[in-house]
SETINU-468287 format. One record per residue (C-alpha): z, y, x; residue in one letter. Coordinates in steps of 0.05 Angstrom, whole numbers, plus 5000, padded with zeros to 4 digits. Layout:
BEGIN
<rec zz="Z" yy="Y" xx="X" r="a"/>
...
REM end
This chain:
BEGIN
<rec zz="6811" yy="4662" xx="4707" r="x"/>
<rec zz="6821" yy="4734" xx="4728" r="x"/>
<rec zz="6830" yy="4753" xx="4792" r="x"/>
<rec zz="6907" yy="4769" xx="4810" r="x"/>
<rec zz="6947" yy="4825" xx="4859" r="x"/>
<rec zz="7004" yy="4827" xx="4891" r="x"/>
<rec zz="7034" yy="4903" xx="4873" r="x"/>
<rec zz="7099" yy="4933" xx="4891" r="x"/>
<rec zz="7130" yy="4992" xx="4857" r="x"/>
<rec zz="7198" yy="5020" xx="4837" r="x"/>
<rec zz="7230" yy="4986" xx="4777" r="x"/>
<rec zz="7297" yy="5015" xx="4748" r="x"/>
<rec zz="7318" yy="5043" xx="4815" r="x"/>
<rec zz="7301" yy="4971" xx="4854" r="x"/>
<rec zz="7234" yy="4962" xx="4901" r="x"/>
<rec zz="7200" yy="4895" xx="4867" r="x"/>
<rec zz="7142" yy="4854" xx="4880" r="x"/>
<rec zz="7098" yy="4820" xx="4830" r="x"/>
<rec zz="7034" yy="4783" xx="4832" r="x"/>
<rec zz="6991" yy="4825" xx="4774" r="x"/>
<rec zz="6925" yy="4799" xx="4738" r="x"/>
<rec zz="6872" yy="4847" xx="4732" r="x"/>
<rec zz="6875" yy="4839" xx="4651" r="x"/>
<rec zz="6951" yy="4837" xx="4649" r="x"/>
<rec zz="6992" yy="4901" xx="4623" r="x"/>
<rec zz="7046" yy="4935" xx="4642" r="x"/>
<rec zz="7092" yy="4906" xx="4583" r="x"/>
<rec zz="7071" yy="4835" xx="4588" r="x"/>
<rec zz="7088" yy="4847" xx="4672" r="x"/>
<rec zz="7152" yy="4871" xx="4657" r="x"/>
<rec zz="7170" yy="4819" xx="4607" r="x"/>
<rec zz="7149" yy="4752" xx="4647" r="x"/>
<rec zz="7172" yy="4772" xx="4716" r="x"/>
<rec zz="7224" yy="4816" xx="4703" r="x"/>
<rec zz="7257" yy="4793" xx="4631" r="x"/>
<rec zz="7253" yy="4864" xx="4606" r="x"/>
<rec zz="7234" yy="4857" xx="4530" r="x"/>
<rec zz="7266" yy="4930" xx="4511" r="x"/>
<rec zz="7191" yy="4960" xx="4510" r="x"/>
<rec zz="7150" yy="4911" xx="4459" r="x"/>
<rec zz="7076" yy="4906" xx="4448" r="x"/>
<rec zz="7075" yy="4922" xx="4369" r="x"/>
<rec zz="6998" yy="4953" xx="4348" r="x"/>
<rec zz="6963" yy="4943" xx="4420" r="x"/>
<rec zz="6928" yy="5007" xx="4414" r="x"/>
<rec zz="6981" yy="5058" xx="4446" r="x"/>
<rec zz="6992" yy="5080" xx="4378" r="x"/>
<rec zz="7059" yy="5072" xx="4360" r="x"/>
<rec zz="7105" yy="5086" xx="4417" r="x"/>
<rec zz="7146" yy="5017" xx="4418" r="x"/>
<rec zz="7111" yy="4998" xx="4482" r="x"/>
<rec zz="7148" yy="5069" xx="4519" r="x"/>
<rec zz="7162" yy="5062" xx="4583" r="x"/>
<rec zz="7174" yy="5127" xx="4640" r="x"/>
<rec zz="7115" yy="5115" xx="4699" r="x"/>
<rec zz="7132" yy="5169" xx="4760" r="x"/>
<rec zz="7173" yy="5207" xx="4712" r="x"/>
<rec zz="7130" yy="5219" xx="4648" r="x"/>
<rec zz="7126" yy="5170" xx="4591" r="x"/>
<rec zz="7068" yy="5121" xx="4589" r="x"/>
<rec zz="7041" yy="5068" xx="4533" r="x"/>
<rec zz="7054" yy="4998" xx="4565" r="x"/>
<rec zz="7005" yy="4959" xx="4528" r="x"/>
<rec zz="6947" yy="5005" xx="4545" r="x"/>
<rec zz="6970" yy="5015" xx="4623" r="x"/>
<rec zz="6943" yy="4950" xx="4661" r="x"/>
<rec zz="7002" yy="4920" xx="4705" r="x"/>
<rec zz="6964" yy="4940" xx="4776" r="x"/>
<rec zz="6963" yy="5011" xx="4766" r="x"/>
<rec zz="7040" yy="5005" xx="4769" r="x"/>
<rec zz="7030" yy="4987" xx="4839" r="x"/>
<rec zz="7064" yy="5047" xx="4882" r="x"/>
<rec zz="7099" yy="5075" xx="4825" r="x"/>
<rec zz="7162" yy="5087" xx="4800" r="x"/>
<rec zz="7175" yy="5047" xx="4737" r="x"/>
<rec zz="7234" yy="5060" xx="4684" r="x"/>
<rec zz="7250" yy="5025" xx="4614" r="x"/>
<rec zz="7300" yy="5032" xx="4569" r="x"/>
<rec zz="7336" yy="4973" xx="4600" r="x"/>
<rec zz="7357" yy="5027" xx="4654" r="x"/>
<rec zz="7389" yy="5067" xx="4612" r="x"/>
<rec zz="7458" yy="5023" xx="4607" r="x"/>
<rec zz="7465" yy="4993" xx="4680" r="x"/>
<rec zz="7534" yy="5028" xx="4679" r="x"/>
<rec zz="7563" yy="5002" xx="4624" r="x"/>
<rec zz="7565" yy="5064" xx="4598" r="x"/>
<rec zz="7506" yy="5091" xx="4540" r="x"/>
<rec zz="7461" yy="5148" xx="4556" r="x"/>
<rec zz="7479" yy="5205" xx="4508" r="x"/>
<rec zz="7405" yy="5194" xx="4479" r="x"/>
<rec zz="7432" yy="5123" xx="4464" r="x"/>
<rec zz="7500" yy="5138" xx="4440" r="x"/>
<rec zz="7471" yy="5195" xx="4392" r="x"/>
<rec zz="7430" yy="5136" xx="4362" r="x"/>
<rec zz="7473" yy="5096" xx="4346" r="x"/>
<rec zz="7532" yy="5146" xx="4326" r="x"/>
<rec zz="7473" yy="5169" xx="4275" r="x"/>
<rec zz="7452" yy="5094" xx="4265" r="x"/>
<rec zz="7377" yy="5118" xx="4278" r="x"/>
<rec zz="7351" yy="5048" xx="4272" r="x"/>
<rec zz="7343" yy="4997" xx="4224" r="x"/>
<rec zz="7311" yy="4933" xx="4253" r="x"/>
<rec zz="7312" yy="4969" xx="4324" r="x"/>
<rec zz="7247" yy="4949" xx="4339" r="x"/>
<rec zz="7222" yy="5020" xx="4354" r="x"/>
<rec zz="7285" yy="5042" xx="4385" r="x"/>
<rec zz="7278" yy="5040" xx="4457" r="x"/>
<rec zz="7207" yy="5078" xx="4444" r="x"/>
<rec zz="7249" yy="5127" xx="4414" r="x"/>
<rec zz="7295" yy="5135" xx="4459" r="x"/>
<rec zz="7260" yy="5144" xx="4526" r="x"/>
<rec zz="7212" yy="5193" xx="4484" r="x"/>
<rec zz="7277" yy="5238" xx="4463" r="x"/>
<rec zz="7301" yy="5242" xx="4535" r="x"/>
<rec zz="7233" yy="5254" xx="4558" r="x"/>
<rec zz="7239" yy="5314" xx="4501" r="x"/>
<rec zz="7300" yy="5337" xx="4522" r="x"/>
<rec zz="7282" yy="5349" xx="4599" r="x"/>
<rec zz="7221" yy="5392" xx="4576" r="x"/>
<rec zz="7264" yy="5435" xx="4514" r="x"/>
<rec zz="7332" yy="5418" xx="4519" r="x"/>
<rec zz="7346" yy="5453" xx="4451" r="x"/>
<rec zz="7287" yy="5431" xx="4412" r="x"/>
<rec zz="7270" yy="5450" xx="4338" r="x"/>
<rec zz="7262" yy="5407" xx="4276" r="x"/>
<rec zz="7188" yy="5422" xx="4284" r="x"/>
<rec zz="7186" yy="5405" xx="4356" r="x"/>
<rec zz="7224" yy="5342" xx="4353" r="x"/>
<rec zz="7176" yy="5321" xx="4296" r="x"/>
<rec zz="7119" yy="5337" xx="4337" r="x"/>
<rec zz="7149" yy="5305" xx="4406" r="x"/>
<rec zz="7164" yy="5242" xx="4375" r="x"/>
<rec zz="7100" yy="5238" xx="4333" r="x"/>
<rec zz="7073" yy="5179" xx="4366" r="x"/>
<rec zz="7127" yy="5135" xx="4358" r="x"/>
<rec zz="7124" yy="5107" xx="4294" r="x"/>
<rec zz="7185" yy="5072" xx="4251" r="x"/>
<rec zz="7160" yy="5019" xx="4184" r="x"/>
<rec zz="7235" yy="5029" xx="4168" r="x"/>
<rec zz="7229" yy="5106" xx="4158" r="x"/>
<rec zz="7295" yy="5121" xx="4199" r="x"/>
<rec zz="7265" yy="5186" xx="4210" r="x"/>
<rec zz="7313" yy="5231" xx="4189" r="x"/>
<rec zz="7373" yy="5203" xx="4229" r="x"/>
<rec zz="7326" yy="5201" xx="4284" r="x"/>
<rec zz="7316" yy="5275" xx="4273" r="x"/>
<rec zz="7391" yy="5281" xx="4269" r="x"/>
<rec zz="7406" yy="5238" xx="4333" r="x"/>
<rec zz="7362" yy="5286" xx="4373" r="x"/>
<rec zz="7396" yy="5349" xx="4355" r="x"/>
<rec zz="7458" yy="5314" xx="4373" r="x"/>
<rec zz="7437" yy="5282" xx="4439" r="x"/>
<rec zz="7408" yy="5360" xx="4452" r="x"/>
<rec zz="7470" yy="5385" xx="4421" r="x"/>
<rec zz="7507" yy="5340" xx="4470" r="x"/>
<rec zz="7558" yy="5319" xx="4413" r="x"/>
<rec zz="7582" yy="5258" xx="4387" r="x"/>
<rec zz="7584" yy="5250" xx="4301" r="x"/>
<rec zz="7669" yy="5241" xx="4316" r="x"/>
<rec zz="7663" yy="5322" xx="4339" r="x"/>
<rec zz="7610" yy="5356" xx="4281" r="x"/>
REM end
């Protein structure tokens, strides 16, 4: 049985405590203590971006980060996004662009387009293609992905182009 440890970090704006194994990641963490199920574990590898979530402000594969090293840190999935009520323009541009088919990917997607957007706020084609290049969609919404980024970055909603 591996060994377990008690960590405490910053989780959507809220100091939290969970008991950690030393084999457990950050996803699986999030998902039995905390109910978060926004970030999923899809290929295990770090691969394809579904596991995103933002560790002391810079994105981070869940399913490769083991849940102890999130002791100390600040910790933000896309469940933070909504608190409000209100959708983060990342969010709204999504969905205004319906940038998502099963949705599976989405939240990936998402927290990797606002992490693009606080580095080049007015990104290229180019460099939203090669931002986002390790998130990966089987439904091949790319191009109203590609869309829903220069809208978000555009800070438009589809009602005003």
């Amino acid at each position: 049985m591996p060994e377990r440890k008690t960590i405490r970090f910053t989780l959507n704006g809220r100091a939290v405590e969970a008991q950690a194994a030393t084999d457990e990641n950050a996803i699986e963490l999030l998902q039995r203590d905390f109910g978060l199920h926004g970030a999923r574990v899809s290929c295990a590898q770090g691969l394809c971006g579904c596991c995103t979530i933002v560790v002391d402000g810079s994105a981070a594969s869940g399913c490769l980060m083991l849940a102890p090293f999130l002791d100390g840190c600040t910790v933000e999935t896309v469940e933070r996004l909504a608190e409000s009520g209100t959708l983060d323009p990342v969010q709204r541009a999504f969905l205004d662009n319906a940038a998502f088919q099963c949705g599976f990917c989405t939240p990936g997607f998402i927290l990797m387009t606002r992490e693009l957007l606080a580095r080049i706020p007015h990104p290229t084609d180019d460099e939203i293609r090669h931002y986002l290049s390790g998130n990966l969609c089987r439904c091949a919404a790319y191009p109203e992905i590609i869309t829903a980024v220069r809208q978000a970055a555009e800070g438009t909603t589809a009602a005003q182009r």
